[in-house]
C-alpha positions in Angstrom: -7.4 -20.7 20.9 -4.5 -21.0 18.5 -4.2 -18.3 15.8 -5.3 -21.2 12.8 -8.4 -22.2 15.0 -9.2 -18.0 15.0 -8.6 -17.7 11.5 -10.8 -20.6 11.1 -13.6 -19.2 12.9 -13.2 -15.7 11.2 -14.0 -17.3 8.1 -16.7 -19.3 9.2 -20.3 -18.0 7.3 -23.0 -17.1 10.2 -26.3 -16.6 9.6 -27.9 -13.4 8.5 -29.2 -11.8 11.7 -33.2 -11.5 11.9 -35.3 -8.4 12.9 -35.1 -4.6 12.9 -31.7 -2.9 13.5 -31.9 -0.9 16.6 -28.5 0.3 17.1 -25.3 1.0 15.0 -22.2 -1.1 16.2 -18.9 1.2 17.0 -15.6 0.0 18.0 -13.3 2.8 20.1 -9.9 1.4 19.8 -6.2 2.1 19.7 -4.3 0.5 16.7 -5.9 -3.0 17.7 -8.8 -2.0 15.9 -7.2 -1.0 12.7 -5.9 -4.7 12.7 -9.0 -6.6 13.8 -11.4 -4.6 11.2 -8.7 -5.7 8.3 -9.6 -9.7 9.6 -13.4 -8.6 8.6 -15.1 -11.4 5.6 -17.9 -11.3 7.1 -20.8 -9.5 5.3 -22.6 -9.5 8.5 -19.7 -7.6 10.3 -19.3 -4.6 7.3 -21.2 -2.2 8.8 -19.3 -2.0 12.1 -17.8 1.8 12.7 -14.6 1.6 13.4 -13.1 5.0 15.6 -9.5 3.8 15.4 -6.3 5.5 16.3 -2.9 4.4 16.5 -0.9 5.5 20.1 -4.3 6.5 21.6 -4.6 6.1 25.7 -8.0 5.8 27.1 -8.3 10.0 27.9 -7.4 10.6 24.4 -10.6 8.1 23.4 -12.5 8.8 25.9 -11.9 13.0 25.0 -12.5 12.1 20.9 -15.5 10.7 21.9 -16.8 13.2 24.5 -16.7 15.7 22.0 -18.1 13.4 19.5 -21.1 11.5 20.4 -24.0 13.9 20.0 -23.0 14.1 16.3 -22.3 10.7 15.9 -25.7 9.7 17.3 -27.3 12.1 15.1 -25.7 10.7 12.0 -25.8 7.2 12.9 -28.8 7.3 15.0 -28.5 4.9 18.6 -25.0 3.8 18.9 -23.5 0.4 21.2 -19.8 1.6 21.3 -17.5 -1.3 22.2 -13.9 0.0 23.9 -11.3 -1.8 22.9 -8.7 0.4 24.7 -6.2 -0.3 27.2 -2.9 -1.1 25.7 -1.5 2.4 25.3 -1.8 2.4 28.6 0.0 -0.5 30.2 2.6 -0.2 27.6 5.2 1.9 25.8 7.1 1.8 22.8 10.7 3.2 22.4 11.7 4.6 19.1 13.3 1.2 17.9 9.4 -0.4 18.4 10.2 -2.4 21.3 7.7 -1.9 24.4 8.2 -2.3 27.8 5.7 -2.4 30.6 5.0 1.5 31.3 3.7 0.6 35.5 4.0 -2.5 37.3 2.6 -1.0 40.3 -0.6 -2.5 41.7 -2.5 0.9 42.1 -2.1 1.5 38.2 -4.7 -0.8 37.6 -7.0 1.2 40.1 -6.1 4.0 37.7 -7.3 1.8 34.2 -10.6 1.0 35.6 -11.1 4.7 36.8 -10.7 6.0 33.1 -12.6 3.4 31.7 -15.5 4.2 34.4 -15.5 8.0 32.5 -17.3 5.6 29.5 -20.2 4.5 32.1 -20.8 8.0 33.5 -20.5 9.7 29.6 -23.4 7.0 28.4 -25.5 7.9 31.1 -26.7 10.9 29.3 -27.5 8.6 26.2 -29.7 5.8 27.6 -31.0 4.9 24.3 -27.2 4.1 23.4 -25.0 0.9 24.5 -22.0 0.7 26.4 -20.1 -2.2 26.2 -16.4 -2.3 27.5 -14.3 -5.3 26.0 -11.3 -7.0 28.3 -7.5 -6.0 27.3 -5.9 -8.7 25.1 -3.2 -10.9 26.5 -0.1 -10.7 24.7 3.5 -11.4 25.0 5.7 -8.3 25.1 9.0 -11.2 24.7 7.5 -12.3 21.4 6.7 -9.3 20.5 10.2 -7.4 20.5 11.8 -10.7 19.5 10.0 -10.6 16.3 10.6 -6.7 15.8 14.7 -7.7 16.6 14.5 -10.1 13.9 13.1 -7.5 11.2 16.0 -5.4 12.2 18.2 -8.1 11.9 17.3 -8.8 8.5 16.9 -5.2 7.0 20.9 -4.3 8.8 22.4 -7.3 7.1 21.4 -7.0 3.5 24.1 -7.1 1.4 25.0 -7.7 -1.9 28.6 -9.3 -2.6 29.3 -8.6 1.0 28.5 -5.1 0.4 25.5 -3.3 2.4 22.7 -2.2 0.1 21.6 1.4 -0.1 18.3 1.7 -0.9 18.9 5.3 -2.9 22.0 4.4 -4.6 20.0 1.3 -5.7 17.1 3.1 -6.7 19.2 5.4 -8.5 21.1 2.5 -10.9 17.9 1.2 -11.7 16.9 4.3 -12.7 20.0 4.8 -15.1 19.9 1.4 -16.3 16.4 1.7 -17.3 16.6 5.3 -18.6 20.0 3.7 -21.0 17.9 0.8 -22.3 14.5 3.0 -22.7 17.2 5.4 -25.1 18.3 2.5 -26.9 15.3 0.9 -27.6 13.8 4.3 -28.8 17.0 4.8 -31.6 17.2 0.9 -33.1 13.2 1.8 -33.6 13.9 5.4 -35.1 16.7 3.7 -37.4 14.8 0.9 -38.1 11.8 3.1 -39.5 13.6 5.6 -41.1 15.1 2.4 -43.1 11.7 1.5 -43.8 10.9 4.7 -45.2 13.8 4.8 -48.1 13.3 1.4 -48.6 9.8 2.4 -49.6 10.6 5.5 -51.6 13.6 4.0 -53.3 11.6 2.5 -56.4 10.7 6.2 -57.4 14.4 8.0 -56.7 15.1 9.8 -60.2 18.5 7.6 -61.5 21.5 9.7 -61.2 22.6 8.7 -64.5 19.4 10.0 -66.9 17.5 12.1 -64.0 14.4 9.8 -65.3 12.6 8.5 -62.3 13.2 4.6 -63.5 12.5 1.4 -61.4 16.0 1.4 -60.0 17.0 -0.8 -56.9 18.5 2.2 -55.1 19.5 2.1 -51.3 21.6 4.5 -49.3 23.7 3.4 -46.5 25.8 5.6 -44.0 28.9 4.3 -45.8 27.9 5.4 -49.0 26.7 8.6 -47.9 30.0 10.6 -49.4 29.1 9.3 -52.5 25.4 9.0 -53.3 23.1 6.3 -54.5 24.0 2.9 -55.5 21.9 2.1 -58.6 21.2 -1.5 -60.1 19.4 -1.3 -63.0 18.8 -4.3 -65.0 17.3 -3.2 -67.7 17.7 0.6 -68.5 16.1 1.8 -71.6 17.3 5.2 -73.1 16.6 6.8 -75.9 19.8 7.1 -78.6 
């Protein structure tokens, strides 16, 4: 199935299941099952439990869930816990993301289907609980690194005017800049009001020239400062 025929069907609206719920669906997974619950839309499929961990080997699953089940069954009630394990592991990833194949010896799949059997002996105990133990999906471990060597490929050769960018140093201009036009902005409005405010108070100033407060055009500018007011008065009546 391609991947636009499986999107497809993801999407696709099933009908509403009939009947009493018996048992609460769980899915026991590495990171496969972080990615497949994100590809959930259907409201059918919500109340799936998802037990996730990234890394996780079948021992460390089937150990989580040794320790686990009794409570989980007493929360959830009767539980039918899907394993979606495996890939940990077959595989194994170096510290630059690629994987390799971690065994290619034939008696290491003896040893897969011995782990997973601790899953049919564990549930056992719990017969009023489900067991169902899902096949290890094929992938390409080619595709896979060639992909991650193109990410790396893109993130090394970044540059700007031939220059490498540096995340920080970038970080760190756009800080500045912004912090430079945030102070500017902040003193045109300071200037602008405290115009407004003598523009406002202006028409009662007392005039310089009869200490009466008169209707006087009066404005003060940082040039005129060292000298006082400027007064136009049109008409200036005073007593003789």
């Amino acid at each position: 199935m391609s991947e636009t025929k499986l999107v497809k069907f993801l999407q696709t609206a099933r009908k509403p299941l009939a009947g009493t719920q018996q048992l609460t669906p769980a899915i026991l997974s590495d990171s496969k099952g972080s990615y497949l619950r994100d590809q959930v839309v259907n409201k059918s499929d919500r109340n799936i439990i998802w037990w996730c961990k990234g890394g996780a080997t079948i021992d460390d699953r089937y150990h989580w869930l040794k320790s686990n089940i009794v409570k989980k069954i007493e929360q959830l009630g009767n539980i039918s816990v899907y394993i979606f394990l495996g890939t940990c592991n077959l595989t194994s990833k170096n510290k630059t993301g690629e994987i390799t194949l971690t065994s290619q010896q034939e008696h290491f799949t003896d040893e897969i289907i011995s782990k997973l059997g601790q899953f049919v002996t564990l549930f056992k105990k719990y017969p009023s609980s489900k067991l169902t133990i899902l096949e290890i999906p094929v992938y390409s471990i080619t595709e896979w690194n060639r992909d991650l060597q193109n990410i790396h490929n893109i993130i090394s050769s970044s540059t700007s005017n031939n220059t490498k960018l540096n995340i920080d140093d970038l970080n760190a201009m756009l800080r500045e800049q912004l912090t430079s036009i945030l102070n500017a902005n902040q003193m045109k409005y300071e200037e602008v009001n405290s115009q407004n405010t003598q523009d406002k108070d202006s028409d009662n100033i007392a005039c310089i020239k009869c200490t009466r407060k008169c209707r006087t055009k009066s404005t003060f500018t940082a040039r005129q400062a060292t000298t006082g007011f400027t007064t136009d008065v049109k008409t200036l009546h005073r007593r003789t």
